[in-house]
N, C-alpha and C positions, 0 to 999 in steps of 0.2 A: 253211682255204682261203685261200689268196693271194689279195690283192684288186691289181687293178693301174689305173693311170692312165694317160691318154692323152697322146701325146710327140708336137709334131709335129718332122717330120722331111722332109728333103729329099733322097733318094738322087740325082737327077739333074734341077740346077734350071734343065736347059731344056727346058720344057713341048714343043716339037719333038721332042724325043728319048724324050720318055714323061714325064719329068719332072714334079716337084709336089709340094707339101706332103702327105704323107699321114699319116695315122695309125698309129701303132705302142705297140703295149700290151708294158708295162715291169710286171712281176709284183716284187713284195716281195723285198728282196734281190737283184734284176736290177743291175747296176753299170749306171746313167745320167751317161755322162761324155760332155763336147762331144769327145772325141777317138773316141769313137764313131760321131760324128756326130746324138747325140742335141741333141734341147736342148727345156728345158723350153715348157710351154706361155703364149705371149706372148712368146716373147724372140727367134722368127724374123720379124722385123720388114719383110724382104724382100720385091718385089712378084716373085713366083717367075719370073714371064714376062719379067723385063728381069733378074735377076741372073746370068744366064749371061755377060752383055755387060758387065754393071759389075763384076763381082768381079775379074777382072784388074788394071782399076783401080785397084781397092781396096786390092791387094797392093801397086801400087807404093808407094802414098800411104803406106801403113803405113814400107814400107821405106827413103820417101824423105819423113819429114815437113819442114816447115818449123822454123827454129832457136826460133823462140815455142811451138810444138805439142810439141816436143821436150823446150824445159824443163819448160813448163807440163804433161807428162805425166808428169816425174818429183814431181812434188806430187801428182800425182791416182790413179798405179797403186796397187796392191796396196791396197787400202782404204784409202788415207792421208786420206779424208776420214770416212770411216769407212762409207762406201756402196763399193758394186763400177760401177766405172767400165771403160768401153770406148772402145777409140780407131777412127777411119775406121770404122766401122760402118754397113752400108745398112739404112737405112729407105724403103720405098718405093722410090722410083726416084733416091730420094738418099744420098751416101755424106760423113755427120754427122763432125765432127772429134771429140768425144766424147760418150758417151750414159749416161745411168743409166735404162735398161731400168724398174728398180723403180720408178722416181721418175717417168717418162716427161719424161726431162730434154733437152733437148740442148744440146750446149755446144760453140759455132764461134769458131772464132779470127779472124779478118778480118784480111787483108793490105789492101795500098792498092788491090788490084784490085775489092775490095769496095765501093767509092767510086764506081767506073762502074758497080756493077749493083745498084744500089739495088733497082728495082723488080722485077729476078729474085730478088733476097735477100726481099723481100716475102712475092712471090708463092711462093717453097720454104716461106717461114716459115707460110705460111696453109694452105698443103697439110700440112707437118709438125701444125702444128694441129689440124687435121681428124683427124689419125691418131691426136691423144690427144697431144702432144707439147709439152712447152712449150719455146719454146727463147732461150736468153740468148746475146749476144755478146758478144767482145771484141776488143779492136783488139792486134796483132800488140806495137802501142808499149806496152800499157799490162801484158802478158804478160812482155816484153822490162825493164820499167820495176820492175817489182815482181810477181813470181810468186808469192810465197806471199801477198798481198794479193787479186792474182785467185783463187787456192786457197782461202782464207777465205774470201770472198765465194759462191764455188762449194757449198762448206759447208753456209756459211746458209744456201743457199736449196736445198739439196739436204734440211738438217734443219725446213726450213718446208713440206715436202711430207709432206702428208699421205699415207700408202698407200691 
């Protein structure tokens, strides 16, 4: 007998349109691939009722990062820390510069715009929180000054979490 587990899944994430996380049972030998549109459970991190509006977004940002996010993602792709990292990623009703899902990491690059909003960065930060999320910064200069320094650092504290 197949035993199967539960996937959640998004067919159409605007709640308007019928949209929503639902349930879909994946039997033994079923191919569970995100080009499927599956994805495992805990890694759809999206608040399904605003991601119809941000995922546009999201596209750009991917396809239009910053020169720091940029390098700082060729040290972190393909497991070069030896975790699976993600870039522009929505959590909630926010859209993370990189994340380790398993680790419940987040990891933002800060430009100087960063400097006038303190206390929005705060408040993202404590909502991330709430959602299980721990999240570390760094400054565009210090990405820009020494990338594999901020990569190490990323490391250790992606290997000082506990699962």
């Amino acid at each position: 007998m197949k035993s199967s587990k539960n996937i959640n899944r998004l067919t159409t994430p605007d709640p308007s349109k019928g949209g929503g996380p639902e349930v879909v049972h994946v039997g033994e030998g079923e191919k569970n691939s995100s080009k499927e549109n599956f994805t495992r459970a805990g890694f759809n991190t999206a608040n399904p009722t605003s991601y119809g509006v941000i995922k546009n977004f999201r596209t750009e940002l991917k396809k239009n990062p910053t020169k720091a996010e940029d390098i700082l993602w060729h040290f972190l792709k393909s497991k070069k820390t030896g975790h699976q990292l993600r870039k522009q990623h929505v959590v909630d009703n926010f859209i993370v510069d990189f994340i380790c899902i398993r680790k419940k990491l987040v990891i933002e690059v800060d430009g100087k715009i960063h400097l006038q909003q303190k206390e929005q960065d705060e408040l993202r930060t404590a909502r991330l929180n709430v959602k299980g999320f721990k999240v570390i910064r760094f400054t565009n200069e210090e990405v820009l000054e020494n990338p594999k320094r901020v990569a190490d650092n990323i490391k250790q504290i992606l290997n000082s979490i506990s699962d």
